[in-house]
TORFI-789342 format. One record per residue: residue number from 1; z negated, y negated, x of N, C-alpha, C in turn. Coordinates in steps of 0.2 Angstrom, whole numbers, plus 2048, in hexadecimal, padded with zeros to 3 digits. Layout:
<pts>
<k NUM, n.Z Z, n.Y Y, n.X X, ca.Z Z, ca.Y Y, ca.X X, c.Z Z, c.Y Y, c.X X>
...
</pts>
This chain:
<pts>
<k 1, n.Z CB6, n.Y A31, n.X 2FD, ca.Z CBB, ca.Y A31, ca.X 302, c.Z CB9, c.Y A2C, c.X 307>
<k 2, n.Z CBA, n.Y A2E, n.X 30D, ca.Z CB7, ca.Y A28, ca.X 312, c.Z CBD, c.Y A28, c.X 316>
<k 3, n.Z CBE, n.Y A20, n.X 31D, ca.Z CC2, ca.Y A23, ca.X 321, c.Z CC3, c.Y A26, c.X 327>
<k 4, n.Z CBA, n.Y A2A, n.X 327, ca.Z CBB, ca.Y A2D, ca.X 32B, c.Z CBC, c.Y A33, c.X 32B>
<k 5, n.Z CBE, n.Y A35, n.X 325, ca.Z CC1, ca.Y A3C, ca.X 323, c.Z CCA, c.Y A3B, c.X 320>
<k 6, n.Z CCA, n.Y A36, n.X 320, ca.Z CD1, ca.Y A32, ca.X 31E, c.Z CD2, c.Y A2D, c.X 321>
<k 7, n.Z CDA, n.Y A2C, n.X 322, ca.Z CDD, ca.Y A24, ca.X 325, c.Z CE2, c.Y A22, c.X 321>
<k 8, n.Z CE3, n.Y A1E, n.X 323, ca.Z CEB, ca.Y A1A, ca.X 321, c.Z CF2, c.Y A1E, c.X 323>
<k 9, n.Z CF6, n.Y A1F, n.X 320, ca.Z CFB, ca.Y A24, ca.X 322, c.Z D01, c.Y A1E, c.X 324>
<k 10, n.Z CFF, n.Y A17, n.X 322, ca.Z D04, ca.Y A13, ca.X 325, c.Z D0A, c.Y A10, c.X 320>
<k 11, n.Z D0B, n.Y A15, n.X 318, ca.Z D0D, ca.Y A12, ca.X 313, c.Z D08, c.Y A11, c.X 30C>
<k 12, n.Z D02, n.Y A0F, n.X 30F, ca.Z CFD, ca.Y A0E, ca.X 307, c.Z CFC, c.Y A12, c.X 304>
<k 13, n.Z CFC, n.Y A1A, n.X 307, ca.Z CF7, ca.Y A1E, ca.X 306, c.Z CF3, c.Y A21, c.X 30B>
<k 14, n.Z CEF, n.Y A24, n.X 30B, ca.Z CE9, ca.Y A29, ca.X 30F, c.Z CEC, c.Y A30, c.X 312>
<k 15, n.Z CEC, n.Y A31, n.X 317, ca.Z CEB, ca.Y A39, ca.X 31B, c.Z CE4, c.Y A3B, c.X 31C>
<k 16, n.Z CE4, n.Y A41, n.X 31D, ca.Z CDF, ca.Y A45, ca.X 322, c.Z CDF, c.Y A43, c.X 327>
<k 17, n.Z CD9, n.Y A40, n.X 32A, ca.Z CD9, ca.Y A40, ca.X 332, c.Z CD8, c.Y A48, c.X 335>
<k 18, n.Z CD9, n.Y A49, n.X 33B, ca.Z CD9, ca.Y A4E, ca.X 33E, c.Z CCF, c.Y A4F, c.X 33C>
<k 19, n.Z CCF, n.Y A58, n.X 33E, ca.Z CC9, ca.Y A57, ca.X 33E, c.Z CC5, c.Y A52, c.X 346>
<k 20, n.Z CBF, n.Y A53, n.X 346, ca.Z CBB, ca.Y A50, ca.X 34A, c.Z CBA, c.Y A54, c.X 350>
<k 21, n.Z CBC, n.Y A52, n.X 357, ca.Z CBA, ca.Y A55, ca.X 35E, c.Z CB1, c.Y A57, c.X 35C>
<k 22, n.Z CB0, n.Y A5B, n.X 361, ca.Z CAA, ca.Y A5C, ca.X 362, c.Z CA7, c.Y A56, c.X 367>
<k 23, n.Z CA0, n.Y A56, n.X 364, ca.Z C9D, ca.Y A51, ca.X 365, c.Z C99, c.Y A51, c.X 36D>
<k 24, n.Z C9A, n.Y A58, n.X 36D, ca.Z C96, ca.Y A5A, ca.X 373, c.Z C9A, c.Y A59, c.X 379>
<k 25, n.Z CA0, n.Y A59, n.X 37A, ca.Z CA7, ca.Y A58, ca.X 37D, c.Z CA5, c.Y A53, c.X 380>
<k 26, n.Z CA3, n.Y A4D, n.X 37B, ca.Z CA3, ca.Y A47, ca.X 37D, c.Z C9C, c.Y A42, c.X 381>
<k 27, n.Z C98, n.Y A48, n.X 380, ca.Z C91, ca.Y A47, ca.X 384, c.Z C91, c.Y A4A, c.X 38A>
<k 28, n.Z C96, n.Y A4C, n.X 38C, ca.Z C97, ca.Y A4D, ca.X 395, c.Z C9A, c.Y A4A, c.X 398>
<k 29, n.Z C9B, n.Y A49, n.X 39E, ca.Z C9E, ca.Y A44, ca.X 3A1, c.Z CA4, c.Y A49, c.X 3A6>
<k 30, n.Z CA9, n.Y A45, n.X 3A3, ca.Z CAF, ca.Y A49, ca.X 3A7, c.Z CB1, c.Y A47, c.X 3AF>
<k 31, n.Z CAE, n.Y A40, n.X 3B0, ca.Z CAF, ca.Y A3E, ca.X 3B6, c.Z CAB, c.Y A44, c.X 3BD>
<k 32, n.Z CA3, n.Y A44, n.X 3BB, ca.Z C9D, ca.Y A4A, ca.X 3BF, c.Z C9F, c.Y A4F, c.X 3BC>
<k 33, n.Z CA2, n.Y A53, n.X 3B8, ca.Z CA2, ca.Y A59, ca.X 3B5, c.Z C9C, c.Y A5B, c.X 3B5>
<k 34, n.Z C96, n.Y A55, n.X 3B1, ca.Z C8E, ca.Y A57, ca.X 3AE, c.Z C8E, c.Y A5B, c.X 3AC>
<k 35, n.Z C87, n.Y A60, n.X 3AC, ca.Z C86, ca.Y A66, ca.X 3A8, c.Z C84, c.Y A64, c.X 39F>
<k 36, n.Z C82, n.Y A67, n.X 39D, ca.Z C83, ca.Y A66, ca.X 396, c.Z C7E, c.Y A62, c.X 394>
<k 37, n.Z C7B, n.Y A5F, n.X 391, ca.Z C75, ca.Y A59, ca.X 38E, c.Z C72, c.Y A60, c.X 38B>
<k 38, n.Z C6A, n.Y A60, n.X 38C, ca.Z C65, ca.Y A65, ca.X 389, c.Z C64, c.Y A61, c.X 381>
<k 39, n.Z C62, n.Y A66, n.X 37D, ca.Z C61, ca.Y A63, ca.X 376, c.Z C59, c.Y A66, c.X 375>
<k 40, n.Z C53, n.Y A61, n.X 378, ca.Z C4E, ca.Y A63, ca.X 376, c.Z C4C, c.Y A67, c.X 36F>
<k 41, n.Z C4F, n.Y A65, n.X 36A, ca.Z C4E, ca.Y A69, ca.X 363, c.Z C50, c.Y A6F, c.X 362>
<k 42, n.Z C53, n.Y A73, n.X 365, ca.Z C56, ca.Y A7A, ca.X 367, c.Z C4F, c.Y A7C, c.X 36A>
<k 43, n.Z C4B, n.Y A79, n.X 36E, ca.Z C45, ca.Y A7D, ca.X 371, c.Z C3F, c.Y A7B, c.X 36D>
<k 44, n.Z C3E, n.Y A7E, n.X 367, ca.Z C3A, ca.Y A7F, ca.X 364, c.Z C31, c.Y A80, c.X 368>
<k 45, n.Z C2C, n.Y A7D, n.X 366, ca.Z C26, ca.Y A7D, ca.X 369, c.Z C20, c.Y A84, c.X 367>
<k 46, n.Z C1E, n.Y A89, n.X 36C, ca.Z C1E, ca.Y A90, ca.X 368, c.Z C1A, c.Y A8F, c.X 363>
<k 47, n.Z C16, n.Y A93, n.X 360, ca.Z C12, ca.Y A94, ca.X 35C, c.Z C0C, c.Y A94, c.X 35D>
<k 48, n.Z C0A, n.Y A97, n.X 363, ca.Z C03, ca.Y A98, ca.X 369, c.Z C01, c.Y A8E, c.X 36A>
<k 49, n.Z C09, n.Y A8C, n.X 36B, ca.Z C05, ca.Y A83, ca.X 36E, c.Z C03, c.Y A81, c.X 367>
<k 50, n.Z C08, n.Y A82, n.X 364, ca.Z C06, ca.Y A7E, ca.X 35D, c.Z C00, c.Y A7F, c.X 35B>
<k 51, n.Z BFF, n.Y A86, n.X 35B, ca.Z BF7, ca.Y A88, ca.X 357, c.Z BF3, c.Y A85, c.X 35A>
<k 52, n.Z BF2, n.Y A86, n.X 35F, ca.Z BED, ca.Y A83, ca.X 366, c.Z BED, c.Y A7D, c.X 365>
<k 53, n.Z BF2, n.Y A79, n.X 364, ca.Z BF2, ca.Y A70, ca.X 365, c.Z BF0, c.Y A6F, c.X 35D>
<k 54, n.Z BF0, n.Y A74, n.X 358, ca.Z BEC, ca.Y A70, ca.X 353, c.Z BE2, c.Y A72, c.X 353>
<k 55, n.Z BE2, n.Y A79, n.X 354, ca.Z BDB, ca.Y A7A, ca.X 357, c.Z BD9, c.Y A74, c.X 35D>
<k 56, n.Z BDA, n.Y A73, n.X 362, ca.Z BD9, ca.Y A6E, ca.X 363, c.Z BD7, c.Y A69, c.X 362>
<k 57, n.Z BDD, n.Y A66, n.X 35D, ca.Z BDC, ca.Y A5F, ca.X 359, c.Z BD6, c.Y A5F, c.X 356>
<k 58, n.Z BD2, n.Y A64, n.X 351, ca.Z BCF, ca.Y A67, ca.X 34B, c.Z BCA, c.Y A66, c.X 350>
<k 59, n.Z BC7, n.Y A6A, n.X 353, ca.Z BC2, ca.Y A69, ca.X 35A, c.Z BBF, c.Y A65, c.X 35C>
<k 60, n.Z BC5, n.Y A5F, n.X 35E, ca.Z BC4, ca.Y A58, ca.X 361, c.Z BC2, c.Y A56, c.X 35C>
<k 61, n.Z BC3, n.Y A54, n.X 355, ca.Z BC1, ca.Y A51, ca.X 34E, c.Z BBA, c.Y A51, c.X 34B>
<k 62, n.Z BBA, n.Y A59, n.X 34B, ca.Z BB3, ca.Y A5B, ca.X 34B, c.Z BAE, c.Y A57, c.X 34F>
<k 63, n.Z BB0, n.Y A58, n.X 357, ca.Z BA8, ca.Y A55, ca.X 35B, c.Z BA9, c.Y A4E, c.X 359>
<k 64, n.Z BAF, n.Y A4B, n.X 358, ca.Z BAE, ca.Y A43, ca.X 35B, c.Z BA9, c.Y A43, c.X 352>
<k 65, n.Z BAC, n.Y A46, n.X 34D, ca.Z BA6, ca.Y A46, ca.X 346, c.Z BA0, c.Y A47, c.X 348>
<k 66, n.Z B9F, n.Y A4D, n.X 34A, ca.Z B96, ca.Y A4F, ca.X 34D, c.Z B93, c.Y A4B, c.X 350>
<k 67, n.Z B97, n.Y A48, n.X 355, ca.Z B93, ca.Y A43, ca.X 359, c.Z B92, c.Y A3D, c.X 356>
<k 68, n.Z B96, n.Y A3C, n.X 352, ca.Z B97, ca.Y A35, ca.X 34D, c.Z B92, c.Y A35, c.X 349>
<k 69, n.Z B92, n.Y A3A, n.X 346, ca.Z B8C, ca.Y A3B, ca.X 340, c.Z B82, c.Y A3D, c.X 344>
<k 70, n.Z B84, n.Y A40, n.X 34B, ca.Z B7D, ca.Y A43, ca.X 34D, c.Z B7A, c.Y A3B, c.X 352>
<k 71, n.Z B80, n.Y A38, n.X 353, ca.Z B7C, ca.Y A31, ca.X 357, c.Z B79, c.Y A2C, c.X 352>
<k 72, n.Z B7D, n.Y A2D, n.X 34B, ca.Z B7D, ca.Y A28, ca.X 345, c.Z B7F, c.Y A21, c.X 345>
<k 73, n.Z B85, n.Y A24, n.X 347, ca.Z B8C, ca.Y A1E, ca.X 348, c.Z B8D, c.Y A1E, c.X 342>
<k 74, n.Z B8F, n.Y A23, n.X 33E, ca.Z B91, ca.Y A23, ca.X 336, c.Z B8D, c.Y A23, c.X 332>
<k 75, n.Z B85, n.Y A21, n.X 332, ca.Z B81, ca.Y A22, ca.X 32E, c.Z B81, c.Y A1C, c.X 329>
</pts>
């Protein structure tokens, strides 16, 4: 039991607090009437980037080894 799902009800016991406003409510600004704050994690990255950005990776790794090992930097 915590208080912020309980309070003092004012005679030395505990209430329910009300539930909790939305969080999102409070990340706009009432003064501009802002549009709504974007949640980058909702926009997942495709599957086409990701593959590519690890092929890539794997690519890059290989030559800087080839070249590492064909100059005899790591010999």
């Amino acid at each position: 039991m915590t208080l912020q799902l309980h309070r003092p009800d004012g005679q030395g016991g505990i209430e329910a607090a009300p539930p909790p406003a939305d969080f999102r409510t409070e990340l706009r600004s009432p003064r501009w009437n802002a549009a709504r704050l974007a949640n980058p994690e909702m926009n997942p990255t495709s599957r086409l980037r990701s593959a590519l950005l690890w092929l890539v990776l794997a690519a890059a790794t290989f030559v800087i080894l080839l070249a590492g090992y064909g100059s005899g930097f790591w010999s």
